[in-house]
C-alpha positions in Angstrom: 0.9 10.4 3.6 3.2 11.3 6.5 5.7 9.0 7.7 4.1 8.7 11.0 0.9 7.3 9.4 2.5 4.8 7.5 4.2 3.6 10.4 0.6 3.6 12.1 -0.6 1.5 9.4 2.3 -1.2 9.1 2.0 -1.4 12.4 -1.9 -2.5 12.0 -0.9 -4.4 9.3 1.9 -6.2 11.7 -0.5 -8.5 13.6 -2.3 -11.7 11.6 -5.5 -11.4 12.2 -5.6 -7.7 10.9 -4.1 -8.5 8.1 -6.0 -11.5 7.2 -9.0 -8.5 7.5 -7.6 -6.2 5.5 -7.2 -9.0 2.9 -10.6 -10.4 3.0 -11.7 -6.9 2.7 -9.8 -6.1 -0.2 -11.4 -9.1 -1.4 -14.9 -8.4 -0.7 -14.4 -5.0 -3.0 -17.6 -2.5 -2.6 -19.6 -4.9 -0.8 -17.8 -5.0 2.2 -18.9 -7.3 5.1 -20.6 -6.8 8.5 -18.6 -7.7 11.9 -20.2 -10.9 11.9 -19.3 -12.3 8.7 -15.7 -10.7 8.9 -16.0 -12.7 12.6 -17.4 -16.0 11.1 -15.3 -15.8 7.8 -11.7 -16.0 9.6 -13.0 -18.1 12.9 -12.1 -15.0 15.4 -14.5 -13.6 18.4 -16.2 -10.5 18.2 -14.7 -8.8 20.8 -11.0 -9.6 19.6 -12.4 -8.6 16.0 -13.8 -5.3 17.5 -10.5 -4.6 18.6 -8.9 -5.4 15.7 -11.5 -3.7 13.4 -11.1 -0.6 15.4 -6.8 -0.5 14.7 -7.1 -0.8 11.2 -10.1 2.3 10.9 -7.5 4.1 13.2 -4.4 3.1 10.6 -6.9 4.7 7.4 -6.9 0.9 6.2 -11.0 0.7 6.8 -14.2 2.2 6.9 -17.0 1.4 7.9 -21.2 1.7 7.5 -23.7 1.4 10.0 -26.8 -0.9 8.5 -29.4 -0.4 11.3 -28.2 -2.9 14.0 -25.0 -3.6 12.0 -21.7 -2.4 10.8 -20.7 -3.1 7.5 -16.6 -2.9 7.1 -14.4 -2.0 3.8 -11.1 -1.6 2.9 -10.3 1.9 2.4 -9.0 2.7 -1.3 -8.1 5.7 -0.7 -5.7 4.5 2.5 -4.5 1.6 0.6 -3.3 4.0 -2.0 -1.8 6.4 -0.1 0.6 3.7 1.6 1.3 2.4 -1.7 2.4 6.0 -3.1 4.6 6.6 0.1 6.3 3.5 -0.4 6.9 4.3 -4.1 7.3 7.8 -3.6 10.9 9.2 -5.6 10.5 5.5 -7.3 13.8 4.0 -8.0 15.9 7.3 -7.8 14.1 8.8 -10.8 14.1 5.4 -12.9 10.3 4.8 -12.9 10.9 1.7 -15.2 12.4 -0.4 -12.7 9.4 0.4 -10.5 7.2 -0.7 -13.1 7.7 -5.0 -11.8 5.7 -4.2 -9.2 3.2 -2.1 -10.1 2.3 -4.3 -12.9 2.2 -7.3 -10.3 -1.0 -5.0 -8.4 -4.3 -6.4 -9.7 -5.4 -4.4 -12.5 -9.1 -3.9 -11.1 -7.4 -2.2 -8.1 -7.8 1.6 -7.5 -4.1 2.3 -5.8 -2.7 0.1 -9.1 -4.3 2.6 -11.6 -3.3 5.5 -9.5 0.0 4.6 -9.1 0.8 3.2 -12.5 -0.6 6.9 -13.9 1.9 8.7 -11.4 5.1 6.4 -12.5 4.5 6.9 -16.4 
């Protein structure tokens, strides 16, 4: 990842509804969730949650899936992970182990964790 899209990304990530999203996203895992129940879920309107949905698929953080009439949202994996490797990119000077704390902390189901836990070995 390129410095420029992580700065794209944290700044996504910088407002609180987007992040709330991005969480209940993460959350939701492969099912994902359509506008409407991202909307209902976290109280917001849809046109502020278009908005908002729209920033974070621009950042890499989310995808989406049209279901006839509907979208259907996710958190992109692959996006998440590569904002995870930049910031652990050269880990610790070339001292994986002290790195290690925080990888360990990512939930062990998660993608980026597995990736990144591989990479700092």
């Amino acid at each position: 990842m390129e410095k420029k899209d992580a700065l794209s990304a944290f700044a996504a990530l910088s407002q609180e509804t987007r992040l709330d999203v991005l969480r209940l996203l993460i959350r939701a895992g492969g099912e994902g969730m359509s506008a409407g129940d991202i909307a209902a879920a976290l109280d917001v309107r849809q046109n502020t949650l278009s908005t908002n949905l729209a920033i974070l698929t621009r950042a890499g953080l989310l995808h989406s899936s049209r279901e006839g009439r509907s979208i259907r949202y996710f958190a992109d994996m692959g996006g998440l992970t590569a904002l995870l490797a930049f910031l652990m990119e050269d880990c610790c000077g070339g001292a994986p182990d002290v790195c290690r704390p925080v990888l360990a902390a990512l939930p062990a189901c998660c993608a980026p964790a597995a990736a990144l836990s591989e990479g700092n070995s």
